[in-house]
N, C-alpha and C positions, 0 to 999 in steps of 0.2 A: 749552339747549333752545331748540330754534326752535319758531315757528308761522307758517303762511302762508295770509294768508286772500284769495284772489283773488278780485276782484268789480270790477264795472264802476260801482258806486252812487257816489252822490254822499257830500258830508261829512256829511250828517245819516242817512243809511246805514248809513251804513260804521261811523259812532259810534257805531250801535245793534248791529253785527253787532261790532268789537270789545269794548263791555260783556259781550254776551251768551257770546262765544267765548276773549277772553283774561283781563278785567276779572272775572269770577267765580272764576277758577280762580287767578289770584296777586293780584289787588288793585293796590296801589302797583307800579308797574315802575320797572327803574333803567334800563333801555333800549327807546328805540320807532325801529324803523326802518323810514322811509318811502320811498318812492321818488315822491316828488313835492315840489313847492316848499314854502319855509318857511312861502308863509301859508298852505298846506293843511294844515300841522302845526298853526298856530297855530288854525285855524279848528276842525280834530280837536281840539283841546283845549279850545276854546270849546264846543264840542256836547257833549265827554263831561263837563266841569263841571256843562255847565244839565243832564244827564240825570240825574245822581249826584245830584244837590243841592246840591253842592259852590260856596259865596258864596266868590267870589274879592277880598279887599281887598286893595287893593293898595297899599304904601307910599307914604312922601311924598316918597320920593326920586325913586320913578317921576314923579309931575307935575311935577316941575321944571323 
C-alpha cells in the first residue's frame, strides 16, 4: 500500500501532516520514502519524535 502526500511545507509541516495522515493509521512503519536528502530524513524524524513524545537515548556507542 502506498500513500502520497504532496505538499510544498517545510519539515515541522510536513511532520504534522505525516502524524496526522499516515502515523494514525499504521503507527511504527518499516518503510518511509522520501525524495529529498538524508538530513531531511533525519530532521523528519527529529520533528516526528518531539511531536509523539518519543525520548530518544542514544547508546554509548554512538558518542564514541
Amino acid at each position: 500500500m502506498s500513500h502520497f502526500i504532496t505538499t510544498t511545507k517545510k519539515t515541522k509541516e510536513l511532520t504534522k501532516l505525516f502524524r496526522n495522515n499516515i502515523w494514525k493509521l499504521y503507527r511504527l512503519l518499516e518503510n518511509v520514502i522520501l525524495e529529498k536528502d538524508p538530513q531531511f530524513a533525519t530532521e523528519l524524524m527529529k520533528e516526528l519524535n518531539e511531536i509523539l513524545e518519543i525520548d530518544i537515548k542514544l547508546s554509548t556507542t554512538f558518542h564514541l
